[in-house]
N, CA and C atoms as a LAMMPS dump frame, in Angstrom:
ITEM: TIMESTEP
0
ITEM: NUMBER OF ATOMS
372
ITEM: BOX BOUNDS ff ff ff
-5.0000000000000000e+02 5.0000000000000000e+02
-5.0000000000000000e+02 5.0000000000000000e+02
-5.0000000000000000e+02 5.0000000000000000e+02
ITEM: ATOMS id mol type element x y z
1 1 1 N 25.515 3.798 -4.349
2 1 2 C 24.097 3.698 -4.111
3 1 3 C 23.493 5.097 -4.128
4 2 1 N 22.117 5.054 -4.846
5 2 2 C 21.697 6.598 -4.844
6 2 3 C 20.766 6.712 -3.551
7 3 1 N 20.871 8.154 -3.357
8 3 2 C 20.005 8.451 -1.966
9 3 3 C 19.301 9.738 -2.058
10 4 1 N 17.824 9.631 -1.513
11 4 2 C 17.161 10.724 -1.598
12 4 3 C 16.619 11.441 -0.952
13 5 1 N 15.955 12.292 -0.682
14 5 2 C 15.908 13.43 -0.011
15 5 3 C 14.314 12.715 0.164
16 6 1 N 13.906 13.615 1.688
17 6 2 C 12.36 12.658 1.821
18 6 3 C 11.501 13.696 0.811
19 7 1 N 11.895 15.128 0.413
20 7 2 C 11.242 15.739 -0.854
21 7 3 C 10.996 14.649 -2.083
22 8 1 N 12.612 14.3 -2.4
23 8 2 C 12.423 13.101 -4.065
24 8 3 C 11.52 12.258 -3.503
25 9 1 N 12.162 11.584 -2.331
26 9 2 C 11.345 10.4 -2.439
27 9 3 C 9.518 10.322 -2.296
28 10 1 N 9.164 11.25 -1.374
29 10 2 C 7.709 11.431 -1.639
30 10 3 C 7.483 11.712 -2.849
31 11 1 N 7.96 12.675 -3.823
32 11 2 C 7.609 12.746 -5.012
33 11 3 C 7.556 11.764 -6.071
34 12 1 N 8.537 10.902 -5.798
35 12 2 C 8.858 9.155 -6.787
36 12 3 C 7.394 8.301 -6.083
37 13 1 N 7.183 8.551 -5.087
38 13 2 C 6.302 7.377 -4.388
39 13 3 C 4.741 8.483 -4.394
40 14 1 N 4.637 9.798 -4.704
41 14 2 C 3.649 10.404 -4.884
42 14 3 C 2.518 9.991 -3.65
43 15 1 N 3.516 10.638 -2.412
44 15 2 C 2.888 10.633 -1.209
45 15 3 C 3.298 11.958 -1.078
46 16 1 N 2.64 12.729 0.544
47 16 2 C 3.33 13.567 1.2
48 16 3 C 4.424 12.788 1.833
49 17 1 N 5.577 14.311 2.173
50 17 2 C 5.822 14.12 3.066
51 17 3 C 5.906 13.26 4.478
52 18 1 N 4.959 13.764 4.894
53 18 2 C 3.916 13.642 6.116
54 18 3 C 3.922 11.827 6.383
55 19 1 N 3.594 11.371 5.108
56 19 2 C 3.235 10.126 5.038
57 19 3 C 4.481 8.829 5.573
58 20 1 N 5.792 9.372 4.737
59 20 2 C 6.913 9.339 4.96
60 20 3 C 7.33 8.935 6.422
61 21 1 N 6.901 10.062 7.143
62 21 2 C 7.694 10.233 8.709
63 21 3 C 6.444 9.63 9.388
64 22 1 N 5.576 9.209 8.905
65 22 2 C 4.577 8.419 9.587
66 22 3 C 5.013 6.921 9.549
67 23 1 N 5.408 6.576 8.355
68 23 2 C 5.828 5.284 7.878
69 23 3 C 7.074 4.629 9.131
70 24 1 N 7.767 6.026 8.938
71 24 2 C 9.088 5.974 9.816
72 24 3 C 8.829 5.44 11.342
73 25 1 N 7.818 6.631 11.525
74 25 2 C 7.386 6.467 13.076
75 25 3 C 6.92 5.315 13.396
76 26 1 N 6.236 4.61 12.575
77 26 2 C 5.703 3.183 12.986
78 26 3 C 6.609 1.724 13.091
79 27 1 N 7.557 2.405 12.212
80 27 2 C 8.911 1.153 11.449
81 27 3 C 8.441 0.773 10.667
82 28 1 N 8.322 1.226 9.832
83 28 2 C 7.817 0.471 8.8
84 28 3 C 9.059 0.501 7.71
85 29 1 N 9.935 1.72 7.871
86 29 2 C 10.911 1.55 7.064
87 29 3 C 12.072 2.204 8.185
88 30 1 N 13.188 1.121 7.856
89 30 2 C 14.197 1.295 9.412
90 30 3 C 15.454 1.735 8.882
91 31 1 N 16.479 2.076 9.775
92 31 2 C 17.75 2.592 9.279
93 31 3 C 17.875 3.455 8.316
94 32 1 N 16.708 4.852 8.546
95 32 2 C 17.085 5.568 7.44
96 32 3 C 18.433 6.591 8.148
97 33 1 N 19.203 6.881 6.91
98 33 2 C 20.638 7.646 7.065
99 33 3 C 20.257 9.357 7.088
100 34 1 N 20.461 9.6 7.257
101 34 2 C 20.609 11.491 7.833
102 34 3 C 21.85 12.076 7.121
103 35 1 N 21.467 13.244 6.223
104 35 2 C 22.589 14.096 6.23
105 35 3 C 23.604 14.722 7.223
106 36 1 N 24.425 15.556 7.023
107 36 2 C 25.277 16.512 8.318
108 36 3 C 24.337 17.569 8.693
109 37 1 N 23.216 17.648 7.989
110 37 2 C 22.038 18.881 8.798
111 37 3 C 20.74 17.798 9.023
112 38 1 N 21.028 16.716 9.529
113 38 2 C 19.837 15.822 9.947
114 38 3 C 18.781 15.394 8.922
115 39 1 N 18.605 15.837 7.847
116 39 2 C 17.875 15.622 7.074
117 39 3 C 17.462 13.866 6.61
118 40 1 N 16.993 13.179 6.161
119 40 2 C 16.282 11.92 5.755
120 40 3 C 16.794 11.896 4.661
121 41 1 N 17.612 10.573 4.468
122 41 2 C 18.223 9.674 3.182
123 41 3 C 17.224 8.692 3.146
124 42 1 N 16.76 8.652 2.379
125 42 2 C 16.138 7.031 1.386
126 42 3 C 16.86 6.241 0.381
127 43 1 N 17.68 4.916 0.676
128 43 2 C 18.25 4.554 -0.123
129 43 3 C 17.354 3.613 -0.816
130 44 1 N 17.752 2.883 -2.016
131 44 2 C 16.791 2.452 -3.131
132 44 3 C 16.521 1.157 -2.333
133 45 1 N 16.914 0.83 -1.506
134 45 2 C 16.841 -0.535 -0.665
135 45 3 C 15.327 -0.122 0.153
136 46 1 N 15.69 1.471 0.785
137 46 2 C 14.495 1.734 1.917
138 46 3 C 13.419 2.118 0.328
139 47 1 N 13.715 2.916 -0.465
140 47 2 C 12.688 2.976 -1.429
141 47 3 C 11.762 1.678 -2.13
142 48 1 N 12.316 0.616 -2.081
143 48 2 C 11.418 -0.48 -2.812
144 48 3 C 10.901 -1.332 -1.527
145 49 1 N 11.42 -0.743 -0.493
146 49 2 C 10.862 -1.375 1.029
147 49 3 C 9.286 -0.639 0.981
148 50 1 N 9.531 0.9 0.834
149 50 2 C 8.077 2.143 1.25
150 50 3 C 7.135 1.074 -0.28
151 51 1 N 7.939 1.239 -1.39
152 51 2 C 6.75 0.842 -2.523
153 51 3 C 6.083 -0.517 -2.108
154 52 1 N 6.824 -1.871 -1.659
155 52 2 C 5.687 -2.445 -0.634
156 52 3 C 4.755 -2.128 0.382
157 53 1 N 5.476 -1.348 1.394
158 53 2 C 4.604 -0.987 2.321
159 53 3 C 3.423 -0.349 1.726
160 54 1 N 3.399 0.441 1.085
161 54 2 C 2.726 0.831 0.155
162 54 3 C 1.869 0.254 -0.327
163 55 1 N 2.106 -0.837 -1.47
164 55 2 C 1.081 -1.695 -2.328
165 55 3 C 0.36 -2.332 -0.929
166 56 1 N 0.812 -2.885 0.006
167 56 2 C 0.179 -3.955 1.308
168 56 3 C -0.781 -2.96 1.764
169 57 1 N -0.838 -1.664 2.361
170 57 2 C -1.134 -0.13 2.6
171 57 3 C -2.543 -0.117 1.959
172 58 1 N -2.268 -0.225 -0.236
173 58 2 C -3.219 0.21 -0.741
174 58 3 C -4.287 -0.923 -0.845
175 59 1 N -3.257 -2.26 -0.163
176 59 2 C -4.869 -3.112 -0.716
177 59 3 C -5.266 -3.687 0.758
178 60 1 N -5.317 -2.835 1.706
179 60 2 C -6.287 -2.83 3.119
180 60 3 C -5.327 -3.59 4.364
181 61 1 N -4.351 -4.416 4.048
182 61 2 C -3.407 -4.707 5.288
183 61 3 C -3.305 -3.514 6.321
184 62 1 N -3.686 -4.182 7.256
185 62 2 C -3.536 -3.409 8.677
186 62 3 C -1.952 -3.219 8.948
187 63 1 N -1.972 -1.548 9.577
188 63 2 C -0.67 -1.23 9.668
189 63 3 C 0.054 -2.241 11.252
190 64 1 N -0.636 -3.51 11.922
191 64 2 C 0.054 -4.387 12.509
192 64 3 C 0.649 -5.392 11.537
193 65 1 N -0.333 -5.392 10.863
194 65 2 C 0.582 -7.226 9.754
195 65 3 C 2.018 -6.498 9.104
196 66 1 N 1.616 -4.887 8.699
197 66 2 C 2.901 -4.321 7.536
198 66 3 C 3.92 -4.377 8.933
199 67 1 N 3.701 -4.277 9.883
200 67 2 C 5.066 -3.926 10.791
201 67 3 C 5.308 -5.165 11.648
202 68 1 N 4.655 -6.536 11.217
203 68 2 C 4.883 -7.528 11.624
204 68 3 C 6.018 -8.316 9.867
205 69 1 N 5.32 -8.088 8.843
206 69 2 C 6.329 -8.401 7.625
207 69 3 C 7.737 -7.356 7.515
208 70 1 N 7.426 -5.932 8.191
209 70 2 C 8.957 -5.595 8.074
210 70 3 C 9.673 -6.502 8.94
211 71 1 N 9.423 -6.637 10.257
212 71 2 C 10.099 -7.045 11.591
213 71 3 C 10.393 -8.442 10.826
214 72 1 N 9.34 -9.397 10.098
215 72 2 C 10.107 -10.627 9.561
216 72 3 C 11.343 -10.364 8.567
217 73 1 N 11.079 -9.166 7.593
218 73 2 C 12.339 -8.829 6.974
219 73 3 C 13.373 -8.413 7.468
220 74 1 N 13.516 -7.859 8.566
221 74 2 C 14.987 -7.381 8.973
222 74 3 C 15.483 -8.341 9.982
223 75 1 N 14.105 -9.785 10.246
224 75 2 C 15.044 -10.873 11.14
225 75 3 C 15.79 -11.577 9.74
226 76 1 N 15.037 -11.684 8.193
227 76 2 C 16.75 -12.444 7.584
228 76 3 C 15.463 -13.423 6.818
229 77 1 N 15.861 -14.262 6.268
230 77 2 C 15.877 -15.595 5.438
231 77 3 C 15.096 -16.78 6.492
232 78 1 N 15.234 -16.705 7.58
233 78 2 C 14.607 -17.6 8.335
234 78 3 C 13.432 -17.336 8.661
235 79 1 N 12.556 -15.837 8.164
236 79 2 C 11.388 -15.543 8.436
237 79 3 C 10.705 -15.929 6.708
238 80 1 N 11.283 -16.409 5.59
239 80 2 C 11.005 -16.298 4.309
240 80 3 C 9.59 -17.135 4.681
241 81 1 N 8.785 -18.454 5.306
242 81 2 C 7.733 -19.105 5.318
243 81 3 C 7.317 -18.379 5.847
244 82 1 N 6.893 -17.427 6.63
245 82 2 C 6.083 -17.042 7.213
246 82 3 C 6.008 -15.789 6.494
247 83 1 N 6.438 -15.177 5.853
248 83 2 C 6.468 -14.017 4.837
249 83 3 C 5.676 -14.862 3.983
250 84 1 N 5.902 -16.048 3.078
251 84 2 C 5.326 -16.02 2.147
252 84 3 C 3.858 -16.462 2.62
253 85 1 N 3.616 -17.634 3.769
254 85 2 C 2.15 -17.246 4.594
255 85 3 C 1.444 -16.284 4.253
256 86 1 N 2.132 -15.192 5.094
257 86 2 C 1.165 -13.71 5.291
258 86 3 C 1.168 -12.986 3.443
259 87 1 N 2.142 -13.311 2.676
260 87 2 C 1.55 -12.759 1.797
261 87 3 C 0.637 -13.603 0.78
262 88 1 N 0.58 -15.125 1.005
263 88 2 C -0.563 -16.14 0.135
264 88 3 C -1.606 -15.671 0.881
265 89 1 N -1.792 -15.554 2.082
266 89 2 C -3.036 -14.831 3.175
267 89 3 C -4.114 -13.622 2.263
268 90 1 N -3.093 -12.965 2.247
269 90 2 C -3.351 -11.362 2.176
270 90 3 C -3.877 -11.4 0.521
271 91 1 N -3.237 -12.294 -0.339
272 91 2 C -3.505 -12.196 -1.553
273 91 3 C -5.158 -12.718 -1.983
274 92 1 N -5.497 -14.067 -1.056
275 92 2 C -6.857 -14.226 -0.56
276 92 3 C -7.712 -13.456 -0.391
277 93 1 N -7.052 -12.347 0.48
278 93 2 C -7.964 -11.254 1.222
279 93 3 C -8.165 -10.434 0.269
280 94 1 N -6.902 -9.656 -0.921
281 94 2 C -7.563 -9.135 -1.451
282 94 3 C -8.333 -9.6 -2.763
283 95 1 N -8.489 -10.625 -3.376
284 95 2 C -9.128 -11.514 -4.567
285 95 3 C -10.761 -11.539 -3.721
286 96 1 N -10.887 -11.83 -2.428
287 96 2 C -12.568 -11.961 -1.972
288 96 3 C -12.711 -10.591 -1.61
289 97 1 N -11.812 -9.266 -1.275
290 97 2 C -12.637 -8.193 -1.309
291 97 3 C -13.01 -7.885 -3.352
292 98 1 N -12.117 -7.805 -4.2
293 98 2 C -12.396 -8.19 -5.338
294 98 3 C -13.561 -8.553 -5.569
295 99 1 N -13.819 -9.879 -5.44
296 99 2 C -14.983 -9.92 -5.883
297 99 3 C -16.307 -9.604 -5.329
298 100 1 N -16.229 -9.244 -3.723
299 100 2 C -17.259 -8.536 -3.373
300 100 3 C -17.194 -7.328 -4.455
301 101 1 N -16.428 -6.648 -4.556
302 101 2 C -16.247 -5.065 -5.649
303 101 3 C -17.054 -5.105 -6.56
304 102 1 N -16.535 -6.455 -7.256
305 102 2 C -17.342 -6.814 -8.928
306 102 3 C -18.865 -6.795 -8.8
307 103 1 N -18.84 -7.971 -7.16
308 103 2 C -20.647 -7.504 -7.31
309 103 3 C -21.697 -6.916 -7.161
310 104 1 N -20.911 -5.851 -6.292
311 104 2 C -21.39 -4.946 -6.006
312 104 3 C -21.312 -3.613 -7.189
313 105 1 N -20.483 -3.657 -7.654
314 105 2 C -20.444 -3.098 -9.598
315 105 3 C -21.54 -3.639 -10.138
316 106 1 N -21.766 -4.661 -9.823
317 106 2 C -23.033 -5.314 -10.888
318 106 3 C -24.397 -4.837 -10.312
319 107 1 N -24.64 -4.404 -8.592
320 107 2 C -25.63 -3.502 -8.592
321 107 3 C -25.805 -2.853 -8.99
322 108 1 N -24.61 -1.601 -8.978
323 108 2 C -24.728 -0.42 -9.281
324 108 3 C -24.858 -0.441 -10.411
325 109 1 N -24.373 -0.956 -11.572
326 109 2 C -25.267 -1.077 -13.054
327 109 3 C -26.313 -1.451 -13.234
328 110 1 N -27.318 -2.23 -12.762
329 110 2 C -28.728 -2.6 -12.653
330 110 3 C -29.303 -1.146 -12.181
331 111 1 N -28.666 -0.303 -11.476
332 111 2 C -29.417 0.56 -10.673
333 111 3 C -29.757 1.721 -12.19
334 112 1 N -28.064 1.769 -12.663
335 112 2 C -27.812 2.783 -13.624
336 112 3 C -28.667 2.445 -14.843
337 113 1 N -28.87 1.032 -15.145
338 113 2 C -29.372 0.648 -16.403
339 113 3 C -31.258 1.468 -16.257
340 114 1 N -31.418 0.718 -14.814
341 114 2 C -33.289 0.771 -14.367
342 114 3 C -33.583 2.507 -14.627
343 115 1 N -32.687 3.299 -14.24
344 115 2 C -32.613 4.673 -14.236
345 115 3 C -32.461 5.107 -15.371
346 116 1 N -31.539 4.755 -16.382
347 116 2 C -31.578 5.197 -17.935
348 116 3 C -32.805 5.01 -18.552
349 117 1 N -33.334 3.855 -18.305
350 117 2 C -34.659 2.827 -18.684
351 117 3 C -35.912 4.078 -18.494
352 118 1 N -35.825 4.095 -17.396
353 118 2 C -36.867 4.912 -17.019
354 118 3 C -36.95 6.453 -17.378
355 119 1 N -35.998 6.962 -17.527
356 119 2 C -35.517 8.473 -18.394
357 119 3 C -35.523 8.504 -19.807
358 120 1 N -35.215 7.542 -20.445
359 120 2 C -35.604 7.499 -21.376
360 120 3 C -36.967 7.164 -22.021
361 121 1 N -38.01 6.203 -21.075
362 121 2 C -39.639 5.99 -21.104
363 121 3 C -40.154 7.437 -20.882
364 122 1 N -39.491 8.123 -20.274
365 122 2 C -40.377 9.493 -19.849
366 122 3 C -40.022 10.659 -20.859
367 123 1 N -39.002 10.654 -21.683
368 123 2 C -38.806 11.354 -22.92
369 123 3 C -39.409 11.085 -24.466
370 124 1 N -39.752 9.904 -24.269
371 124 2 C -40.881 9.065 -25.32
372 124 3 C -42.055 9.287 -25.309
């Protein structure tokens, strides 16, 4: 199994550091291994664990639900319904912030269009 240094691995996951030992501190990613000078192993198991935490992270999940879906992952197979719950949930959540986005895109182009409109009447 390959293992990485919390340098690689912030750099593969294009976080700090910082972000890393925050993740840690909360549990969000558990049993990480230590070198003989204490240092932080990430194995590809804890690495595709952070790239969820992560994606859940980037689309607005509160850091209680991410450390309520690790805690269902490290109870096993008997938490799998309620994992897939919270993530049919969350997928909801983010499809209606979505489309608030879109329509609110569609202001801001009415705004941009009325403004071109009008910059261009005043160069005529």
């Amino acid at each position: 199994m390959n293992y990485y240094s919390i340098g690689e691995a912030a750099a593969q996951l294009n976080v700090p550091e910082s972000t890393l030992r925050f993740y840690e501190k909360k549990g969000l990613v558990t049993l990480i291994e230590r070198d003989e000078a204490g240092r932080r192993l990430y194995s590809e198991h804890q690495m595709a664990l952070l790239r969820t935490v992560m994606c859940l992270k980037n689309t607005n999940m509160p850091i209680s639900d991410i450390q309520q879906y690790i805690n269902w992952i490290v109870e096993g197979d008997s938490t799998i319904e309620k994992r897939l719950d919270m993530m049919l949930k969350h997928k909801q959540a983010v499809l209606d912030e979505i489309a608030l986005m879109h329509h609110s895109l569609d202001g801001i182009e009415e705004k941009i269009t009325r403004y071109t409109n009008k910059i261009q009447e005043a160069l005529t």
